[in-house]
C-alpha positions, -999 to +999 in steps of 0.1 A: +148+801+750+130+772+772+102+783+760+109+780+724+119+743+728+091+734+745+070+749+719+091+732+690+090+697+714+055+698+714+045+703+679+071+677+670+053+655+690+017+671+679+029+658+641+042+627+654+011+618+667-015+632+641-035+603+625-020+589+589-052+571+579-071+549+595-078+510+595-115+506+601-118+522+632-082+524+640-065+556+634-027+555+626+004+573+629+041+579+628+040+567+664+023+535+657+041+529+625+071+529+641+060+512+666+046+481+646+079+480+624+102+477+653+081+446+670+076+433+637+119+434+632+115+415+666+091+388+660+114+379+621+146+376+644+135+356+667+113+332+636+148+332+620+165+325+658+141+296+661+148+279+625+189+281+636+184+264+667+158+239+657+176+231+623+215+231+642+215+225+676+176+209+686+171+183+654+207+176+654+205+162+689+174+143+680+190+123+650+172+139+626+183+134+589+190+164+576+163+168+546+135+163+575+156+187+598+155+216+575+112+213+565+111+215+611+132+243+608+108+259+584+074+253+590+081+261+629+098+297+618+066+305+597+042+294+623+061+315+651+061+345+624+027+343+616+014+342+653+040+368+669+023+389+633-011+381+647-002+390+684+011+423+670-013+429+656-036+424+686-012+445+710-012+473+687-051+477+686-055+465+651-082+442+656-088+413+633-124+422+619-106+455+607-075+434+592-104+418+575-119+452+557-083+462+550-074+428+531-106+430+513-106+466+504-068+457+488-078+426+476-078+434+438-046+452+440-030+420+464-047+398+435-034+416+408+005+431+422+015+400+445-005+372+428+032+356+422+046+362+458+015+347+470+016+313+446+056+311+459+045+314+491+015+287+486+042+267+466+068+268+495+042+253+513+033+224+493+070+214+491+075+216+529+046+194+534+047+169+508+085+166+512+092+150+475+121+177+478+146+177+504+175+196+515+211+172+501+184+162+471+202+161+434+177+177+414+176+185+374+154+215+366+157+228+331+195+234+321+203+232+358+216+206+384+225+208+415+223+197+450+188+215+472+210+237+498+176+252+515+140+253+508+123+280+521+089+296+518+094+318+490+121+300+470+148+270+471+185+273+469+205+248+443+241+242+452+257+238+415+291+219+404+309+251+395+303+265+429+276+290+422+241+291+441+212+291+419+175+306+435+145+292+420+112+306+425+093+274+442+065+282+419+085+271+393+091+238+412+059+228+418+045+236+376+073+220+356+091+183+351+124+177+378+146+153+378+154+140+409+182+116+430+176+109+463+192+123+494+222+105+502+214+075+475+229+089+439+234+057+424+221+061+384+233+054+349+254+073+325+250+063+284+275+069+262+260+075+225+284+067+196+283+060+162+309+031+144+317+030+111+291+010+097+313-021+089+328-024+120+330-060+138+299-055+162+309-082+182+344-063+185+328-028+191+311-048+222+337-064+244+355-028+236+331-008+248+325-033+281+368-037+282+363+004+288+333+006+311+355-018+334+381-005+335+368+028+352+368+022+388+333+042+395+314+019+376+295-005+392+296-042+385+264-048+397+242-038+376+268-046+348+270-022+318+255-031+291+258-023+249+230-012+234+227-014+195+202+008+187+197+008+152+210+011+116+218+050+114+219+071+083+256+073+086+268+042+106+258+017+132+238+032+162+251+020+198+248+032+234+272+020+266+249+020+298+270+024+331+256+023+369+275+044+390+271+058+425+279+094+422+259+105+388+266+142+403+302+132+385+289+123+355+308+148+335+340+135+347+333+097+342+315+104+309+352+123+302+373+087+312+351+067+294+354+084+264+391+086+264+389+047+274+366+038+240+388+064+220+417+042+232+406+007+226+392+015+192+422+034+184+438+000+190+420-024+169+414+002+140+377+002+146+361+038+133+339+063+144+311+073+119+306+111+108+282+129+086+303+133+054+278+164+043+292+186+073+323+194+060+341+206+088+341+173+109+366+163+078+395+183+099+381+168+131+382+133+126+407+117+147+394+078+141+397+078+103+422+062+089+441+055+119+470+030+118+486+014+149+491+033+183+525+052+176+553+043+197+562+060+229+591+077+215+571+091+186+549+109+209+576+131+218+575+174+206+594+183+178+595+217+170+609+231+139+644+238+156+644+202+158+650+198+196+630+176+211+606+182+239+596+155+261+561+156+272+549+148+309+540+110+292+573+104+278+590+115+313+567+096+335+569+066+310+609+068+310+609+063+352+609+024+358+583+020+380+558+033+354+571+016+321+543-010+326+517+016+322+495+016+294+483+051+279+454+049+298+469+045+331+494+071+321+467+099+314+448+084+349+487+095+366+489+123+350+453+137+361+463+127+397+490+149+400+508+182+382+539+194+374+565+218+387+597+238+377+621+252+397+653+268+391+688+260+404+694+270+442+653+273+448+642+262+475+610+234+474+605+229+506+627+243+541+632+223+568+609+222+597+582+227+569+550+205+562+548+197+523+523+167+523+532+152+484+548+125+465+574+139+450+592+120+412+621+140+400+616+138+361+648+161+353+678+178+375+687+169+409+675+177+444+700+184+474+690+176+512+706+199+535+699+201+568+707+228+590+708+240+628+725+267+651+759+257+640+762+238+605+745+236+574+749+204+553+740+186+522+737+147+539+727+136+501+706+140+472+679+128+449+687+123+408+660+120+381+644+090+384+643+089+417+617+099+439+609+119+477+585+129+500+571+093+510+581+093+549+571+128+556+539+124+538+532+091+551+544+101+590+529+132+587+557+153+597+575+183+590+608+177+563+637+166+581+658+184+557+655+217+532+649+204+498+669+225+472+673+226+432+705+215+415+701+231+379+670+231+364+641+210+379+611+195+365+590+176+395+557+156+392+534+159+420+510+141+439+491+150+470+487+127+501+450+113+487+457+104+455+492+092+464+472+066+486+451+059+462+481+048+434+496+025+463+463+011+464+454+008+425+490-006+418+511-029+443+540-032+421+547+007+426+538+002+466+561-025+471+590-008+451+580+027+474+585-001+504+615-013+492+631+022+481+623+035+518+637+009+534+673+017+519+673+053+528+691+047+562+702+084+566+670+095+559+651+078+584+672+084+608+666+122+605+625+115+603+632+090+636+646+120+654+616+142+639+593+120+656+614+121+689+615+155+688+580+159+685+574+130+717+556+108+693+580+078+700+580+053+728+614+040+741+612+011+727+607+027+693+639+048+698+664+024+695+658+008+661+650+031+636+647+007+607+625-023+626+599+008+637+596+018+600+590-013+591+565-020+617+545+013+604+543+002+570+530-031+580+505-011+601+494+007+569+500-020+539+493-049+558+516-084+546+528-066+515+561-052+534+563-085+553+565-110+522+589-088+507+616-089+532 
């Protein structure tokens, strides 16, 4: 039996070790092969290794902007995988001058099979060293955009606004026309082609079209936008609305408010849009024709053909008094900051002892506090429609003080702790009437006062009036606006 195995071990080992082919002079086999592949797993762990470190840790300690970080981290992994290739090579007996015979005796079938992985490769190179692309880069390539997420030797990775990851062949990067916005610098211009009915006030269609551009909060005023008539069309007057802003990556979305802005203000002053009247379909589609003056809010209001009305989210955020002064612009600019939510009677919204970091207006129903421990459970008040909740433990950042629960049906509008800031902001009259609500709700900040306490995030001398250490935290974050109004 021994002697079998060592019979079978040593022609296993007899076939391992009979010669494959040779390179030049160098005979090769499963041995070798092996061999060569495991050191050669090696030497592009350690290359990639190297490119982590240098590009996270190494660079990063240097200061080293990120675009120029990333071509280090590159070129270094390729030159430490080309030599620990080389020294391979070497170790293994595989001398150059026989590399040499091999390369040139595949050379026509390299030239003719991997001629494109080659010109990537060469391509990868180029772009490293002349570094007119860099990794945080906004680049336009064909029907794409997106931001450069890694360059690498064989292709580059785009970062698109949907969230997908687009690889490009660096080939076709270095032979065709990009578009490009610099790292960290995005600042550009978005135009706006329309067409006005051809007689339309131009002077009119031009303070319009600026009243709209300014009114959008990411466009710059310096460089100013600008009206462009650009000629007499076939169909109407020609114009274009030039706009600088910092973030052209969001030029979707501000192309989006403008045009609602211009479809608003000419809606207004009855001044038409221009269609081709040979394409017969844009008949149905026309919603500037013939259009009289903005209806009324109450108009705007559902009515099926049961005839009950249906409020829409504009007629319920229009009927709270701190929004009546909004225009329909600033009412669809509310209404894309938050959303809306229904709950039914006895649901819960939030329990106590919960975080739930948004503003909170109650357009329909009622909401009960209760506040519960070991031994009671207790409605201390409630909240109507109109009226809204969520301010102090948004603004404290603290758990509620209280469960909030439905009474009947509920219809809430929500908004979430950034762009809650950023109405208090836009609009002072709504952040001094927030101020002045708060300050009334006595119960109410008593329980967020012993929240804080609770939670040892109150000094003694913060403990003993509730009220003056609200108000001293609202002057902390809205400056003399709480102070003039008391």
């Amino acid at each position: 039996m021994d002697t079998d195995l060592t019979v079978y071990s040593h022609e296993l080992l007899k076939l391992i070790k009979a010669p494959l082919f040779n390179l030049g002079t160098l005979p090769v086999d499963f041995l070798w092969l092996a061999k060569t592949l495991l050191l050669l797993g090696v030497v592009i762990r350690v290359a990639k290794w190297n490119k982590q470190v240098l590009k996270r840790r190494i660079l990063v300690g240097l200061v080293v902007n990120e675009g120029d970080r990333d071509i280090i981290a590159n070129i270094a992994s390729f030159i430490v995988a080309t030599l620990g290739i080389l020294f391979i090579m070497q170790a293994m007996g595989l001398k150059l001058e026989n590399l040499a015979i091999v390369v040139g005796g595949l050379g026509v079938g390299i030239g003719f099979g991997l001629q494109g992985l080659t010109k990537s490769l060469v391509s990868g190179l180029v772009l490293l060293g002349e570094r007119k692309l860099r990794v945080g880069d906004l680049i336009g390539f064909k029907n794409t955009e997106g931001f450069i997420q890694d360059i690498s030797i064989r292709s580059t990775v785009l970062k698109t606004s949907r969230g997908s990851e687009v690889i490009i062949p660096n080939t076709l990067l270095t032979d065709n026309l990009i578009e490009k916005w610099r790292y960290q610098k995005l600042c550009g211009r978005v135009d706006i082609p329309l067409v006005v009915d051809q007689s339309s006030d131009l002077v009119l269609v031009t303070e319009l079209l600026l009243r709209a551009a300014c009114s959008e909060s990411m466009v710059l005023t310096e460089p100013a936008p600008k009206v462009i008539f650009k000629e007499f069309g076939e169909v109407g007057l020609n114009f274009e609305l030039w706009v600088w802003v910092d973030h052209i990556d969001q030029r979707t979305s501000i192309k989006s408010a403008l045009n609602f802005s211009i479809e608003y203000q000419f809606r207004l002053h009855n001044i038409k849009m221009a269609y081709r009247q040979e394409e017969p379909w844009l008949t149905a589609h026309r919603p500037l024709d013939n259009v009289g003056p903005t209806p009324s809010r109450q108009s705007l209001a559902l009515e099926p053909s049961t005839g009950t009305q249906i409020s829409t989210l504009r007629d319920l955020l229009w009927a709270m008094r701190y929004f009546q002064d909004f225009d329909e612009i600033e009412i669809r600019k509310l209404i894309e900051m938050g959303s809306r939510k229904n709950l039914n009677n006895g649901e819960l919204l939030v329990k106590q002892g919960e975080y739930y970091a948004v503003f909170c207006v109650l357009l329909e129903g009622g909401i009960d506090a209760i506040y519960e421990n070991d031994k009671i459970s207790q409605r201390m008040f409630s909240f109507q429609s109109g009226e809204f909740f969520g301010e102090l433990p948004l603004l404290l950042n603290i758990p509620y003080p209280t469960s909030m629960r439905a009474i009947g049906e509920v219809s809430l509008f929500l908004v979430d702790a950034i762009k809650f800031k950023d109405l208090l902001d836009k609009y002072p009259k709504i952040r001094e009437y927030v101020t002045d609500e708060m300050a009334k709700r006595q119960e109410y900040i008593q329980l967020c006062h012993q929240t804080l306490r609770s939670m040892d995030l109150l000094t003694d001398e913060q403990v003993s009036n509730p009220v003056a250490w609200l108000r001293d935290r609202l002057m902390k974050l809205w400056g003399n606006t709480v102070k003039n109004n008391r």
